[in-house]
LOTI-758830 format. One record per residue (C-alpha): residue in one letter; chain; x, y, z. Coordinates in steps of 0.05 Angstrom, whole numbers, always signed. Layout:
N
<baza "A", "A", <X, Y, Z>>
...
END
This chain:
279
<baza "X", "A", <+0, +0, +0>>
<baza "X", "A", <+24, +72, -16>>
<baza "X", "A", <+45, +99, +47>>
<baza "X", "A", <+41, +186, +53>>
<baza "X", "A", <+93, +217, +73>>
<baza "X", "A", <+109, +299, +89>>
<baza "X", "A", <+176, +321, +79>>
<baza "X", "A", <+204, +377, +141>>
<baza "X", "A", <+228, +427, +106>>
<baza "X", "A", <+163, +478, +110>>
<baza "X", "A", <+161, +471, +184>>
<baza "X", "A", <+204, +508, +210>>
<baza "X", "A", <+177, +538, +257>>
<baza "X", "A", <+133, +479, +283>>
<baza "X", "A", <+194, +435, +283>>
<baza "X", "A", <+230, +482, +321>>
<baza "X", "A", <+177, +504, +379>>
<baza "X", "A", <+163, +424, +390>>
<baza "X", "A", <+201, +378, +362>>
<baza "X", "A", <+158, +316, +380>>
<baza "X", "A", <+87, +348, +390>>
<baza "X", "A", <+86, +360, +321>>
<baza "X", "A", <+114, +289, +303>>
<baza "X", "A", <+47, +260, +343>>
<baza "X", "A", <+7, +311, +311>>
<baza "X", "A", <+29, +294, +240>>
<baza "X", "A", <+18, +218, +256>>
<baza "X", "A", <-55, +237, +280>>
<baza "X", "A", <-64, +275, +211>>
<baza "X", "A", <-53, +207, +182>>
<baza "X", "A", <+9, +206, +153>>
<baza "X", "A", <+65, +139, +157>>
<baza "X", "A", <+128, +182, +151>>
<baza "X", "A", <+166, +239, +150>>
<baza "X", "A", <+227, +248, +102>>
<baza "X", "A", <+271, +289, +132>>
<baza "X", "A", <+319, +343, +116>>
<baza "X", "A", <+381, +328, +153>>
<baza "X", "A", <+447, +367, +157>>
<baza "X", "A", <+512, +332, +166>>
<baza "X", "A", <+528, +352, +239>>
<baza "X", "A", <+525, +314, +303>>
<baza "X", "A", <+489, +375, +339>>
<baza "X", "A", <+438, +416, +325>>
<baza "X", "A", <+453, +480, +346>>
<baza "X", "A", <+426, +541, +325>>
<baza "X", "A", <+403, +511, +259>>
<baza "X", "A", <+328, +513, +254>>
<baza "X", "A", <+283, +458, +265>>
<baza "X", "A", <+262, +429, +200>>
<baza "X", "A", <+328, +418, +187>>
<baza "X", "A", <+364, +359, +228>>
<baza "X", "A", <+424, +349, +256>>
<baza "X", "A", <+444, +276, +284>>
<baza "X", "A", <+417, +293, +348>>
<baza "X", "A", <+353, +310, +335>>
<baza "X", "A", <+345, +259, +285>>
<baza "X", "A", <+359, +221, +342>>
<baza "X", "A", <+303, +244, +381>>
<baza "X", "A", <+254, +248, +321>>
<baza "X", "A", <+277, +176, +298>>
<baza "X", "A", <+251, +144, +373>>
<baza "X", "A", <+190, +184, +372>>
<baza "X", "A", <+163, +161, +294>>
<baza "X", "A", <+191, +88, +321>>
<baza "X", "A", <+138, +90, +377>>
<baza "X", "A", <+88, +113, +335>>
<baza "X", "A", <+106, +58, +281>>
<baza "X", "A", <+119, +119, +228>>
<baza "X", "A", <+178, +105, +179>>
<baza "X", "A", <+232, +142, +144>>
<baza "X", "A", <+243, +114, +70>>
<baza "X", "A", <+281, +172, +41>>
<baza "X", "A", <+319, +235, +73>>
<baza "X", "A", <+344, +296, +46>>
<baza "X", "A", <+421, +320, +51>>
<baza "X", "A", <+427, +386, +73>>
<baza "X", "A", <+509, +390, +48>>
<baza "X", "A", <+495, +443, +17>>
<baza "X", "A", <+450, +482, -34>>
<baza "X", "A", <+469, +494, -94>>
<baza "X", "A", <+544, +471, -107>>
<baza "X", "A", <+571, +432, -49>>
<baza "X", "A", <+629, +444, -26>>
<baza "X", "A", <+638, +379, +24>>
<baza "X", "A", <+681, +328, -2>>
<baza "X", "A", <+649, +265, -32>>
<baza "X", "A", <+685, +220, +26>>
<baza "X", "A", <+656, +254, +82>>
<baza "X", "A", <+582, +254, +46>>
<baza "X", "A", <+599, +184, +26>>
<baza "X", "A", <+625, +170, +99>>
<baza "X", "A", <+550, +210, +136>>
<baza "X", "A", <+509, +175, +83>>
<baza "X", "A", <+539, +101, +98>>
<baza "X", "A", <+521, +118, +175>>
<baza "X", "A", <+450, +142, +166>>
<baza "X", "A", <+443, +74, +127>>
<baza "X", "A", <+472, +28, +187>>
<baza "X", "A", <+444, +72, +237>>
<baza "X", "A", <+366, +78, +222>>
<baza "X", "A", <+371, +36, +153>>
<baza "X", "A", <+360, +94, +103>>
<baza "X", "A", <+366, +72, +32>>
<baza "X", "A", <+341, +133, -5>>
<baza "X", "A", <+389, +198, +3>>
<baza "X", "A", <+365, +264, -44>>
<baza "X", "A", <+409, +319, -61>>
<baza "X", "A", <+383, +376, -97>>
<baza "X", "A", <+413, +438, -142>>
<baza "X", "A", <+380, +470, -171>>
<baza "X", "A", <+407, +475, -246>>
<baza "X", "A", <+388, +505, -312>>
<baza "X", "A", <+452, +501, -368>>
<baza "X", "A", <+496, +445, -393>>
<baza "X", "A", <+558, +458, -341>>
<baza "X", "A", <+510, +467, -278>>
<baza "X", "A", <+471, +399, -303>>
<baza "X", "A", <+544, +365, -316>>
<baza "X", "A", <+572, +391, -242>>
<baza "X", "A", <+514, +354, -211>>
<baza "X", "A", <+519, +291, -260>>
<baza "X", "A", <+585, +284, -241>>
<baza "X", "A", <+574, +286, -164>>
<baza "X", "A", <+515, +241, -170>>
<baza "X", "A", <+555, +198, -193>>
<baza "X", "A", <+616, +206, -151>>
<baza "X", "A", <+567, +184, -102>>
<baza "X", "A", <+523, +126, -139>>
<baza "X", "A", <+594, +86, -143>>
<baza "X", "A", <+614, +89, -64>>
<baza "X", "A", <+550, +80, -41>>
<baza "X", "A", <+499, +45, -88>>
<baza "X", "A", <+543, -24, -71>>
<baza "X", "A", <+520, -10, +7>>
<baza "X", "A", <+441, -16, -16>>
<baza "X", "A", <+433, +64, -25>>
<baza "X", "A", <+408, +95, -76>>
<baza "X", "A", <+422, +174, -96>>
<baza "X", "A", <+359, +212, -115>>
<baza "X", "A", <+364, +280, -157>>
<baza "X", "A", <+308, +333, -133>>
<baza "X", "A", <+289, +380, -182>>
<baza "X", "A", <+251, +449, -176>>
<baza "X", "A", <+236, +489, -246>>
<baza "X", "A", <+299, +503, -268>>
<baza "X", "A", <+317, +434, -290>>
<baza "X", "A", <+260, +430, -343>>
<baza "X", "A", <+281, +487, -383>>
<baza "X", "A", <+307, +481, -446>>
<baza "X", "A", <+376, +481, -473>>
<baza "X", "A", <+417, +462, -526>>
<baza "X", "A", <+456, +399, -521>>
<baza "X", "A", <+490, +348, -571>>
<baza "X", "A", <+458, +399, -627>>
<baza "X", "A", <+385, +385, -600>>
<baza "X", "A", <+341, +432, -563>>
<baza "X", "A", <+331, +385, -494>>
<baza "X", "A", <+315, +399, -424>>
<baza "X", "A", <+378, +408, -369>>
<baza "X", "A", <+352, +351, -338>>
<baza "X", "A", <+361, +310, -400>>
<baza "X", "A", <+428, +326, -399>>
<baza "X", "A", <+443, +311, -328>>
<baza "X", "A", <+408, +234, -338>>
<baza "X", "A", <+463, +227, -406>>
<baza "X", "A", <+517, +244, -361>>
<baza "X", "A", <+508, +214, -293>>
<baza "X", "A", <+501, +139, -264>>
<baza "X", "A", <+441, +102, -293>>
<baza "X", "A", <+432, +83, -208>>
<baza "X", "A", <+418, +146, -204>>
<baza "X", "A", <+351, +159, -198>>
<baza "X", "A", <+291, +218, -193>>
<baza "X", "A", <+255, +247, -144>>
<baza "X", "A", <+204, +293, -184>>
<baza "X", "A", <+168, +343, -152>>
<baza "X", "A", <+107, +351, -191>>
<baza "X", "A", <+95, +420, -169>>
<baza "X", "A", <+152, +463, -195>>
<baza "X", "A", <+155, +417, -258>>
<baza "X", "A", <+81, +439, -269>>
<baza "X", "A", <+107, +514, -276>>
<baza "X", "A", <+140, +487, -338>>
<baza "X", "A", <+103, +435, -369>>
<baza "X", "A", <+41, +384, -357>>
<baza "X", "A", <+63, +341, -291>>
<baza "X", "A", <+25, +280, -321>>
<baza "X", "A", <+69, +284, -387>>
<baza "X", "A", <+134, +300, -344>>
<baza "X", "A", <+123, +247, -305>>
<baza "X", "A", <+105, +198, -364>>
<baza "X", "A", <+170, +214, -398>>
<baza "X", "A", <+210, +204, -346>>
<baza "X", "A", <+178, +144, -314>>
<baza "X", "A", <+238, +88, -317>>
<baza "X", "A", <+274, +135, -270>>
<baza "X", "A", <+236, +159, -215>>
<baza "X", "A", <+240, +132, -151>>
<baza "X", "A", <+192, +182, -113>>
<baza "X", "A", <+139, +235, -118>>
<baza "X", "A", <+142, +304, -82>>
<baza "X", "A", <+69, +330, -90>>
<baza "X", "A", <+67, +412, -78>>
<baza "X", "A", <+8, +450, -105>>
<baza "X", "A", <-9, +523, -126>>
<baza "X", "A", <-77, +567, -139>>
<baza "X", "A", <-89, +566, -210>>
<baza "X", "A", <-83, +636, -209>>
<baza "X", "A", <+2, +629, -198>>
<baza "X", "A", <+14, +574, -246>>
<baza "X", "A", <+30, +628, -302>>
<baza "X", "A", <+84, +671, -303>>
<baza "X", "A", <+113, +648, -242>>
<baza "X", "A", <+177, +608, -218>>
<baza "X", "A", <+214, +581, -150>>
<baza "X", "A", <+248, +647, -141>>
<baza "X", "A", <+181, +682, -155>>
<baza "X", "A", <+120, +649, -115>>
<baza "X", "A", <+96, +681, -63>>
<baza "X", "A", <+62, +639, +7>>
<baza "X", "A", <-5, +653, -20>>
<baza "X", "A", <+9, +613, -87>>
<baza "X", "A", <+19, +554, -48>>
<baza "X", "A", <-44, +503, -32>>
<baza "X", "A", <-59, +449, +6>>
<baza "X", "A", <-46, +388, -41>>
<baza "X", "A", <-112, +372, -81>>
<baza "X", "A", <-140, +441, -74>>
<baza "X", "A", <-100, +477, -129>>
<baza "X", "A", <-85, +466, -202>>
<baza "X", "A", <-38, +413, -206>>
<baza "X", "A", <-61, +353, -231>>
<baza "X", "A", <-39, +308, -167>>
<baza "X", "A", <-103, +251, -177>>
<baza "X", "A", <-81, +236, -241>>
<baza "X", "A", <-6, +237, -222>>
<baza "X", "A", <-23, +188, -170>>
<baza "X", "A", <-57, +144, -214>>
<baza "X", "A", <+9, +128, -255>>
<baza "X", "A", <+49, +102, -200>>
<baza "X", "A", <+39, +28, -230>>
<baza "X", "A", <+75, +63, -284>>
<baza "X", "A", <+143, +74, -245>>
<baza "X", "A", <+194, +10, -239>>
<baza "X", "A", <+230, +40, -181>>
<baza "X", "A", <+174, +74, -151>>
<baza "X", "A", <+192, +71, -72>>
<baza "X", "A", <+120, +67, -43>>
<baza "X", "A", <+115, +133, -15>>
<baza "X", "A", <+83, +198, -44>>
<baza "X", "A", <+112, +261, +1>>
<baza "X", "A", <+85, +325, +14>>
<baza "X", "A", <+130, +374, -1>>
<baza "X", "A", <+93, +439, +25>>
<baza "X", "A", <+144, +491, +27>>
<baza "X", "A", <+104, +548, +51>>
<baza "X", "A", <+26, +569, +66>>
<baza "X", "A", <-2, +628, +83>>
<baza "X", "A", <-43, +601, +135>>
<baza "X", "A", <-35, +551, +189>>
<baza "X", "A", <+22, +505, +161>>
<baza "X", "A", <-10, +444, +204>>
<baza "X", "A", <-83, +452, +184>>
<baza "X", "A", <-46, +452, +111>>
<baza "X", "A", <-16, +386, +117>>
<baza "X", "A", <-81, +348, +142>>
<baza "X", "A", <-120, +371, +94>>
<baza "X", "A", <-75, +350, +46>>
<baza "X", "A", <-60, +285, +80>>
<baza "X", "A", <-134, +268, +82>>
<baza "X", "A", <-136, +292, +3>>
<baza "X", "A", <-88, +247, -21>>
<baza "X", "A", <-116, +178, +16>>
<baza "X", "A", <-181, +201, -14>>
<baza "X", "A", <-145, +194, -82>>
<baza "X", "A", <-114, +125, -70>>
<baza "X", "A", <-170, +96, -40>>
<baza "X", "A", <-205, +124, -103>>
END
């Protein structure tokens, strides 16, 4: 059964003012995991909540075991946009999350929009694949809106994503989020034409009234919906999972920001989305 997942990184400030309140709550909502964002450090710090350090994954990790919630697939926080940390010690934090809670599903994310930025990240992706795909991990790309656009590549007028799948380890595997690919082009074809490579679904939804003229670095907290109430096409989405080989049995709310309550966000989406697999 297709579990529902949220990811952490819109509450921040939930995360932050209680860490396992909102855990229980989120289990209440209905949801069977959380994927985390975690940052490679062994404290947290004054980083903020929704991103975790060891020791409050920790924490987080023994109250989603007592409530039987799982975590299939985490973020790594090393960095946005070019990482600087070397491959061994991302290699070395990666192999430990895997022995340590038995993580098998690690995402890094860019973003990027030419030829060299989609070649940088091929390359580290699969830096990565090769030290750590022989452990039972697998590397997942994340994109936003920038990787759909077009370039030219090879003499052919392609997307940057198309170029980064040509140059990096066929282990290494997609994590589309439906919502900024749906500022570029229909979801359901996206997700189609990519299907023998994604391994998980982000679903993030905006008003129809923002899904024109409007990009990552542009939309606003009041373009953002609860998932199923806006104009991405998340039902029919769903409805092609059969359609994905490597498919990880999760769908994750990714719902960056809202501009009201963040919680009452997430349940209503929660409750949207078994309404569409049960349907």
């Amino acid at each position: 059964m297709t579990k529902i997942a949220t990811q952490t990184f819109g509450l921040k400030q939930e995360l932050t003012a209680d860490l396992t309140g909102t855990i229980e709550r989120l289990h209440a909502f209905g949801f069977d995991a959380i994927e985390p964002y975690i940052l490679f450090s062994e404290k947290q710090g004054n980083n903020p909540g929704n991103l975790w350090a060891f020791d409050t994954l920790q924490i987080a990790a023994e109250k989603m075991r007592e409530l039987e919630m799982a975590i299939l697939s985490a973020h790594i926080g090393v960095g946005f946009g070019w990482i600087s940390m070397p491959v061994s010690m991302i290699v070395k934090n990666i192999l430990k999350l895997h022995e340590t809670y038995g993580i098998e599903r690690f995402v890094v994310s860019g973003p990027f929009s030419i030829p060299g930025e989609a070649r940088h990240w091929a390359s580290l992706t699969r830096k990565l694949s090769n030290e750590v795909h022989p452990h039972g991990c697998t590397i997942l790309y994340h994109n936003h809106d920038d990787e759909f656009r077009k370039v030219r590549y090879k003499s052919e007028t392609v997307s940057a994503m198309d170029v980064f799948l040509d140059q990096t380890s066929p282990d290494v595997l997609l994590q589309v989020d439906i919502g900024w690919a749906g500022l570029v082009e229909d979801e359901r074809q996206l997700v189609h034409r990519y299907a023998d490579r994604i391994a998980s679904l982000h679903l993030k939804d905006f008003y129809s009234d923002y899904m024109s003229g409007y990009s990552r670095k542009t939309m606003r907290a009041e373009a953002f919906a609860p998932i199923g109430e806006g104009a991405i096409h998340t039902q029919e989405v769903l409805a092609l999972i059969d359609e994905l080989p490597y498919f990880a049995g999760a769908v994750i709310i990714d719902q960056d920001k809202y501009s009201g309550n963040m919680l009452s966000a997430l349940e209503t989406g929660c409750g949207n989305i078994r309404r569409m697999l049960e349907g």
